[in-house]
N, C-alpha and C positions, 0 to 999 in steps of 0.2 A: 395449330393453336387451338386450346381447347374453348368452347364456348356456352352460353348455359340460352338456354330459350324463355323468354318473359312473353304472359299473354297468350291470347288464343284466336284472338278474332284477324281477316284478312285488312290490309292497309284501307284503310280508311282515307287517307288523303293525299290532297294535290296539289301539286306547284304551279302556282300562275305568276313569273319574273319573278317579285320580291314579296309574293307572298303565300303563303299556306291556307288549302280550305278545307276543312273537315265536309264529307259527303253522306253523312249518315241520314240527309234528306229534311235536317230540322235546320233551321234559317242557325245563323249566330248572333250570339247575344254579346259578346265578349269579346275584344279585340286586344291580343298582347303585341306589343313591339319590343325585341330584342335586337339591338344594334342596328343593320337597315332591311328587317325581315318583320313582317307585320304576320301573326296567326288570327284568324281566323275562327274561331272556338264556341264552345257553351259552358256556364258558367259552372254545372254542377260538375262533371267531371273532375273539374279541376279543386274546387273547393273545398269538394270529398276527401282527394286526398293530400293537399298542398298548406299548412296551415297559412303560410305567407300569402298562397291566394285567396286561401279565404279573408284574411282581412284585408287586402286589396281591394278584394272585388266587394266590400261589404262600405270601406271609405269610397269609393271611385262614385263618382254621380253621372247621371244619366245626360249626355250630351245630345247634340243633333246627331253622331253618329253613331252612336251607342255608347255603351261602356268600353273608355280605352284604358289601358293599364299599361305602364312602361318601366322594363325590367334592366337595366344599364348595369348589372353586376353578378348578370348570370354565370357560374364556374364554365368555362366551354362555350361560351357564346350560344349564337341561334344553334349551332349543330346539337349542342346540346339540349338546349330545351325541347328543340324537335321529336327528340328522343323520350324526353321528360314528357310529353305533350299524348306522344303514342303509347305511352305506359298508365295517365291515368284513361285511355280510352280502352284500353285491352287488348290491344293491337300487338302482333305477334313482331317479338324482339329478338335478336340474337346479343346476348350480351358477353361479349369478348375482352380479350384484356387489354385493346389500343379504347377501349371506351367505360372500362367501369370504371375510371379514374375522376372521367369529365363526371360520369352518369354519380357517383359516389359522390363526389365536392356538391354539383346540383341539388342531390335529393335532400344536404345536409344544409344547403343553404334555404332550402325554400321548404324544410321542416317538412317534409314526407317521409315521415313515423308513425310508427303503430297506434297511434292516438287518430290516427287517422285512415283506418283500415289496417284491416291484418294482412299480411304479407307486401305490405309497402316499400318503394323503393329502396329508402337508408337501408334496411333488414334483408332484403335481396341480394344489393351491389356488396355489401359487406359479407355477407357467406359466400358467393362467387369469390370475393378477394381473398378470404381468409383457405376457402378448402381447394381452390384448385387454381388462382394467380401463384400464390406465394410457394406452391409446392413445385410448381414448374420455374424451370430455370429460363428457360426463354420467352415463359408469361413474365415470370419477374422484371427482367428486362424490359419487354415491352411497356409493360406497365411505370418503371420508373421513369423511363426514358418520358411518357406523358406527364408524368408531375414536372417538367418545365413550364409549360404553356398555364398553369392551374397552380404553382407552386404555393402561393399563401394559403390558399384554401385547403391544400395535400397536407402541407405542415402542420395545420389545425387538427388534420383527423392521423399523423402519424403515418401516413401511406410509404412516405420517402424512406421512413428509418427502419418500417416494417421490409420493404422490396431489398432496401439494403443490406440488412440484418439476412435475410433469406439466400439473397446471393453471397454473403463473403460464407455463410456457414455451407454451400454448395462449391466454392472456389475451396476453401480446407479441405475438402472431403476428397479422399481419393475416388476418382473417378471410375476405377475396377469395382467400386464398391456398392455405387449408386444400383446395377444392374436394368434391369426392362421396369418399367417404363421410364425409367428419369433419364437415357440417355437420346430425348429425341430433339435434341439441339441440332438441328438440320439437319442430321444425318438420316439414314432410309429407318422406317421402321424394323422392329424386330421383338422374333419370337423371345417366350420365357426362357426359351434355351440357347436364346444369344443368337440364332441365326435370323440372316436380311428376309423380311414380309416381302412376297410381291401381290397384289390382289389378295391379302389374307391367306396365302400358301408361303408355307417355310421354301424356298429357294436352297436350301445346306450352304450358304456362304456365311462365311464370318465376316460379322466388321472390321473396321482398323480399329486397334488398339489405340487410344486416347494417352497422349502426354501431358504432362503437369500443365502445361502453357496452355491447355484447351480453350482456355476464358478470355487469354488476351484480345484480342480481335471482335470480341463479343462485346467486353467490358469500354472498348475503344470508342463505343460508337456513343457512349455517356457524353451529358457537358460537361465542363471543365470542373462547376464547383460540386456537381452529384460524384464526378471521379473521384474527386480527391476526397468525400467521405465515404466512398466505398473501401479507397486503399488504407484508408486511415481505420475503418472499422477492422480489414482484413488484416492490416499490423497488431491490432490489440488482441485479433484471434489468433495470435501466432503463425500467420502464414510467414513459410520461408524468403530471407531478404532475398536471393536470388528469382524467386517468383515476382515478389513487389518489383524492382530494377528492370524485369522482362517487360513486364504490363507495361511501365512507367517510356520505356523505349520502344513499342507497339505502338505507344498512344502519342508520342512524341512525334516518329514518321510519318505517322498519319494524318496529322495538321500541321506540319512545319514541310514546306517544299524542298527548301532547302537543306534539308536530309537525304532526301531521294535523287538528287541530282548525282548522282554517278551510281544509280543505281539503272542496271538494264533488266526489261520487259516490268512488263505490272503482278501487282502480287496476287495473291489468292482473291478472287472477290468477295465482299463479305455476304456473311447469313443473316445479319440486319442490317437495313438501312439507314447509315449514320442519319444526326438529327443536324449535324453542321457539316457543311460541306468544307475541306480543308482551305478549298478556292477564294470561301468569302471571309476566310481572318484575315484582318486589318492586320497592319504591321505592327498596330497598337495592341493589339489582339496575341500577336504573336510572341511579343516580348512580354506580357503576362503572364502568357503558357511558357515561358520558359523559365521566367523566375519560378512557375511553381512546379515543374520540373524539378530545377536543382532543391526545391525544399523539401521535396520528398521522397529525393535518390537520397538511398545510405550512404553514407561516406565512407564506404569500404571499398578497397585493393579487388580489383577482377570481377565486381560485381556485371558491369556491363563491357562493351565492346571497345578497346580505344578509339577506333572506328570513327565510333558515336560519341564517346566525348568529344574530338578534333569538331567533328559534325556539326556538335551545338558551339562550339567553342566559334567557329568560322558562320554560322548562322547568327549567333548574340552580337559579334561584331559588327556582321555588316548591316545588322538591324540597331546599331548603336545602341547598344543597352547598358543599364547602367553600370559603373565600372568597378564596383564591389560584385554583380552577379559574375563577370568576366572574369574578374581575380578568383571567385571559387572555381570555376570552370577552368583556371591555368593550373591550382594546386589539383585538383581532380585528375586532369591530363600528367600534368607532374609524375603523381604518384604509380601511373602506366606507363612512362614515356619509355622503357626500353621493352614495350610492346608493338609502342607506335612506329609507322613504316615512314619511309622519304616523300611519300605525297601526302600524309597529314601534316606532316610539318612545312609543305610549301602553301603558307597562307600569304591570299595577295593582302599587301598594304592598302587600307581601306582608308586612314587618318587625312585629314585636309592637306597636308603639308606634302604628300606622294613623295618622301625623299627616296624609298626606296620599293624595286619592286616586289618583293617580299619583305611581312614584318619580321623583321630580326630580333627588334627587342620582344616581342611577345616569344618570339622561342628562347630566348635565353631567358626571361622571366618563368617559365614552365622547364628547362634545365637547371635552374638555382633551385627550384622546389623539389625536383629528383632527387639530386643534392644533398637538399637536408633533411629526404622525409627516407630517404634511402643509403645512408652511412654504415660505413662497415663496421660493425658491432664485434666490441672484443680488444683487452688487452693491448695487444700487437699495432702497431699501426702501420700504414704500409709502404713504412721507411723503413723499418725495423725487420724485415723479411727479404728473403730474396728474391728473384724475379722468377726463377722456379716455382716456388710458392705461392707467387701472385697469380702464374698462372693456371694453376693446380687448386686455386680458392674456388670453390661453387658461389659463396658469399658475391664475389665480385662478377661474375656470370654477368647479371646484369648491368652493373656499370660499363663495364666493357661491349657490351653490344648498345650501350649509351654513345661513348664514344666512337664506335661505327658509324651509328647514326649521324651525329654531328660532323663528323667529318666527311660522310657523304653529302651534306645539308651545305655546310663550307663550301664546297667544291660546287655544288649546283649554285647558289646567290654569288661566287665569286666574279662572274662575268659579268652583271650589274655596273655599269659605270660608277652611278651615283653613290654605291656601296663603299664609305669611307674606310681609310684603314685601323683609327680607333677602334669603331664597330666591330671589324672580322677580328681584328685582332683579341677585341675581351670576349667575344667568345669563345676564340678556339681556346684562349688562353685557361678557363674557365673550368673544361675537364681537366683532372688531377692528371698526373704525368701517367701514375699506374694505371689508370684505366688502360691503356695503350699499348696493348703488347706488341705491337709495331706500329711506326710512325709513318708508312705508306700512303694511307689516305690525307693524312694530315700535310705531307709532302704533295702529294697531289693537288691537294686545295689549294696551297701557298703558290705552288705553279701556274693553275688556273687563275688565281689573283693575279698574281706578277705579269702573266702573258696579258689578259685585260687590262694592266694599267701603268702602261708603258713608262708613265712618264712621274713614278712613283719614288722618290730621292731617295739616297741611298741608306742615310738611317734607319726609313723606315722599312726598305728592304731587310739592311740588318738584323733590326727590331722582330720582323717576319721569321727570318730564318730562324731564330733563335728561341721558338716555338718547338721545332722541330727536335730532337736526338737523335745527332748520325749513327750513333752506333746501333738503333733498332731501326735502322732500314734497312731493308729484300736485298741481296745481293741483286736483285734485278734495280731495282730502286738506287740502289750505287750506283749501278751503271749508268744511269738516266741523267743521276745528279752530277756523276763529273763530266757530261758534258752539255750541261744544260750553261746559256750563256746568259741567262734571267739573273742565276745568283750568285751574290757575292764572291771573289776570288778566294775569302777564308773560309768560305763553306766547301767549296771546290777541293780546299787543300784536307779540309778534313775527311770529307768523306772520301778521298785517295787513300789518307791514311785510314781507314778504318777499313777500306773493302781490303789492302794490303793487309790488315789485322786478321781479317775473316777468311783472308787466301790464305794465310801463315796456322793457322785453325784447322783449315780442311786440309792443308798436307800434313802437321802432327795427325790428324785424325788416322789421315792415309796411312803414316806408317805404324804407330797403333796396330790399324785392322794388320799390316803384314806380318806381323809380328805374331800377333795371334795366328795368324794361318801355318806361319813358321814352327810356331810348336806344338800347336795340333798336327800339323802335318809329319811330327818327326814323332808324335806319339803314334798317329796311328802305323805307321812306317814299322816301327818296332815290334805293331798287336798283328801285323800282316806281314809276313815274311814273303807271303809269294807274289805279293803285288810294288816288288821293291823298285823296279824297272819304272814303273809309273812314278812312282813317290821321288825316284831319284829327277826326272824329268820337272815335277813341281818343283823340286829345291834347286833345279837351276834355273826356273824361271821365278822362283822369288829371288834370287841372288841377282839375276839382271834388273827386277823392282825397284830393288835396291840400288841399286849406282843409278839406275833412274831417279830413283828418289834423292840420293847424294847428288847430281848432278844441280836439280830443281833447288836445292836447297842454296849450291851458291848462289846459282842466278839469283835466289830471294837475298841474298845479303847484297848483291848486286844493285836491284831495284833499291833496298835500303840505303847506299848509298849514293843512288841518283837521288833519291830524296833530298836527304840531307843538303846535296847541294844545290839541289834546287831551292833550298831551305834559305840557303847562305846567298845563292843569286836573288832573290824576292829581297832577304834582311839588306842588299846592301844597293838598290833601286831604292828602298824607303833611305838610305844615308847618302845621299848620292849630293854635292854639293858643289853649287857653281858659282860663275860671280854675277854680280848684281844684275845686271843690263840683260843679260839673259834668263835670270834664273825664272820668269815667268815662260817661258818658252821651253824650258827642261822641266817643270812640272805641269806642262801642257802636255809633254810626252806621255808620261809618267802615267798621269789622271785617264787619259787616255785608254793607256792597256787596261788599269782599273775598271775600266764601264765607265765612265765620266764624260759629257757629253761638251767639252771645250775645245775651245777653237784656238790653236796655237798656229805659229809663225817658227818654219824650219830653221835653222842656224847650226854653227858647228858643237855647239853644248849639244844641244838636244841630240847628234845623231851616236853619241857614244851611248848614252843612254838610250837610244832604240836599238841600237844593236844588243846590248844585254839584254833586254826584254825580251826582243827577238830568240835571246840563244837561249832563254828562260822557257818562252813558249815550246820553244824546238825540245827542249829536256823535260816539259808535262807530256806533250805527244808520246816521246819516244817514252817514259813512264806506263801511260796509257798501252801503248802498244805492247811493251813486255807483262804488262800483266792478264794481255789479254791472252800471251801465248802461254801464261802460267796458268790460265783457267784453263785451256784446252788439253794440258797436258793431265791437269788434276781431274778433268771428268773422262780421259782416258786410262790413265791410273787405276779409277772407282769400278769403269767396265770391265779391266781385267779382272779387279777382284773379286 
């Protein structure tokens, strides 16, 4: 820190508790009181060059204890005048830039100008300010960061807008460009020729290379309202919006605690000593800095971290703040949301009413604003396309990893008791169908639902399933579904039929492939006369593929027609008709097999009707069972090929 030297003569004085005596051997005439510090003094000194004390000391009348004169509006208090006090006596000063601020505001307040000796205070501390504060980057700083304590008085003489104006024109400037000396912002010194000084000898080491963001951390250590006219001066100098967004999220984590909490070990330490310690913002304090946060992040796509918008998003909340800042903080996360991961989105419910223990409506309020800030742009809509297409769109990239999301999101709040089914329901509901090129996690969720809550009636089961589309679930996922006893009996039947769809799929496919092998093989057979022995051994084992594969095919019209009658035993359980006295007793059966949790009374009605059930169930098993020997055969099939 550079510093300029005032004065020539050795200290002259001394502290005795609260107060100051000058020892140059002549009694004192003159006593000032600044705040609870009493000096000690004589009258010409001061006179000479202070016009304020001179007319002080010229009204003041002679008491019993001498002349007292009391100063209640010194810039910088007693430390300050202390200083003032040793500058009219000659007394050797170092004058730096944590003090020309105070020493500046003082000499201008008590009219120490050249009217009053030549090289006087005002004319001092102002060429220190002007040739060698404002040229340095980390005098500047020091120095503004003191225009807090002295602010009315700074403002009068311009000092704040001067240090401001100096640093955002140093934050513009590329920092390759500065060269020696202007790069001694903590780092070690260094020669004209870029290498590190050690005792005045070149060491041949280079420095590290400086990146754009050199200043955040610098600039963090401002209050709140000198930051935001630094950043605001730095916007009109055209610095770039992703530099402003850094600063602004620098300055953010640094006094919001609540940012750093899942962040591990501490950061770099700083090169100045913040002026607020983060520890002692009030929570009134906090939600200040956060609305002026959001007013001076850009409102642009990727500018910061999603990270850090969930961050402040879960920080505004639980500091309850007002509910227009929250609402921009939900469009902001919004407009990143298929960046954001599954632990930004698990925010606890903070609201007095705890129904649930994560807030659900806040993520579906920041998935409506995805939604609409993020629509597929273009003609075509995405009904109008195939599912090829849809998943061949770059466009919908992100939707689709939206939909990820939310359906791993589902699946995690699904085992919440208190989580009603209205609730899971509009939201799963809420992604469009296309986002979804499989319905796996969505199936997932609903299962996770259903197993947590047991005791869920069956429409709204229904209602559940029918979220879902069997036909874009995993052949693994089929598998799961026809024998999970959570869901409905019509969900069961479809997704039978549909994995028998996707079996009936992969064996055309299979003969397909042999078909192709079949006449490649009889081309190359023809280009290769001497390898006929071999080629003729291939054509009898594709011809055995073959009655394998004629084989597999009845069996599939086989299982088709277990269906069907199983189709026709289900159809004729729902017609099934008794007479009165019993007929609550045969639809206790019935309900029964369904998942229905009633309580019937045996009798001879009811037992005809469990036996078809019975022999209903025994024909999905034996279903189950031959399709499982038609998968086995069709991934032995594929090995051969």
């Amino acid at each position: 820190m550079a510093c300029m030297k005032l004065g020539s003569k050795t200290d002259a004085f001394r502290r005795q508790g609260q107060a100051w005596f000058c020892t140059t051997g002549l009694p004192s005439d003159v006593v000032v009181e600044v705040e609870e510090m009493s000096f000690h003094l004589h009258k010409f000194p001061l006179l000479s060059r202070s016009g304020v004390m001179e007319r002080l000391i010229a009204e003041a009348s002679e008491g019993e204890e001498g002349c007292v004169i009391k100063l209640s509006d010194v810039p910088g208090g007693a430390k300050a005048f202390e200083l003032v006090a040793k500058f009219c006596y000659g007394v050797k000063l170092e004058l730096t830039a944590s003090k020309v601020v105070y020493l500046r505001c003082a000499s201008e307040h008590l009219e120490m100008t050249e009217e009053y000796g030549e090289g006087n205070l005002v004319s001092q501390t102002e060429i220190f300010l002007n040739q060698t504060v404002l040229r340095s980057w980390k005098d500047s700083l020091i120095a503004l960061q003191t225009c807090d304590d002295v602010l009315s008085y700074a403002e009068r003489l311009h000092i704040p807008k001067r240090c401001i104006d100096s640093l955002a024109a140093k934050a513009c400037t590329d920092p390759a460009l500065f060269g020696w000396p202007m790069m001694e912002r903590g780092g070690p010194m260094q020669s004209p020729g870029g290498s590190v000084l050690w005792n005045g000898i070149s060491t041949g080491a280079r420095p590290k290379q400086s990146s754009e963001d050199w200043w955040y951390e610098d600039v963090s250590n401002l209050s709140l309202p000198l930051y935001k006219r630094l950043i605001s001066v730095m916007e009109s100098r055209g610095v770039k919006q992703e530099m402003i967004a850094g600063s602004l999220v620098c300055y953010a984590r640094k006094y919001l605690p609540g940012l750093n909490r899942r962040k591990g070990g501490s950061e770099s330490s700083n090169r100045l000593a913040p002026v607020v310690s983060a520890t002692l913002l009030s929570e009134e304090d906090q939600k200040a800095l956060l609305e002026e946060i959001d007013r001076l992040l850009p409102l642009q796509k990727d500018l910061v971290p999603t990270k850090f918008l969930f961050g402040l998003l879960k920080t505004a909340r639980f500091l309850r703040a007002d509910a227009s800042y929250i609402s921009n903080l939900e469009k902001r996360t919004g407009m990143q949301l298929d960046q954001a991961t599954l632990e930004d989105l698990l925010m606890p419910n903070v609201s007095y009413s705890m129904e649930t223990l994560y807030d659900v409506d806040c993520v579906q309020r920041i998935l409506e604003h995805f939604l609409t800030m993020d629509q597929v742009v273009g003609d075509a809509s995405p009904g109008s396309v195939d599912d090829g297409q849809l998943m061949e769109s770059a466009s919908l990239t992100p939707i689709t990893m939206v939909a990820k999301l939310i359906d791993g999101y589902l699946a995690e709040v699904a085992p919440d008791v208190n989580l009603k089914h209205p609730k899971f329901h509009s939201l799963a509901s809420i992604v469009p169908e296309y986002a979804r090129p499989l319905d796996d996690g969505l199936y997932r969720a609903i299962d996770v639902y259903l197993k947590s809550h047991p005791l869920l009636a069956d429409p709204e089961r229904e209602l559940l399933c029918r979220l879902m589309d069997c036909q874009k679930l995993s052949l693994e996922a089929c598998t799961h579904a026809a024998q999970n006893e959570r869901l409905p009996l019509r969900v069961i039947v479809q997704v039978l039929f549909f994995e028998q769809l996707q079996l009936r799929t992969s064996i055309a496919g299979c003969f397909l492939v042999s078909e192709n092998l079949d006449g490649s093989r009889q081309l190359r057979s023809g280009l290769m006369g001497a390898n006929e022995g071999g080629w003729a051994t291939a054509v009898r084992e594709n011809q055995v593929l073959k009655v394998g594969m004629d084989s597999m095919r009845m069996r599939v019209s086989e299982l088709e027609k277990e269906c069907s009658n199983m189709r026709e035993v289900i159809d004729k359980l729902g017609k099934v008709k008794v007479s009165p006295p019993s007929s609550s007793s045969a639809w206790g059966s019935v309900s029964k097999k369904f998942g229905f949790r009633l309580k019937s009374q045996m009798c001879s009605a009811q037992e005809g009707s469990v036996s078809k059930q019975n022999s209903g169930s025994k024909k999905i098993d034996k279903v189950r069972e031959k399709q499982g020997k038609e998968k086995k055969i069709v991934l032995l099939n594929e090995q051969k090929n």
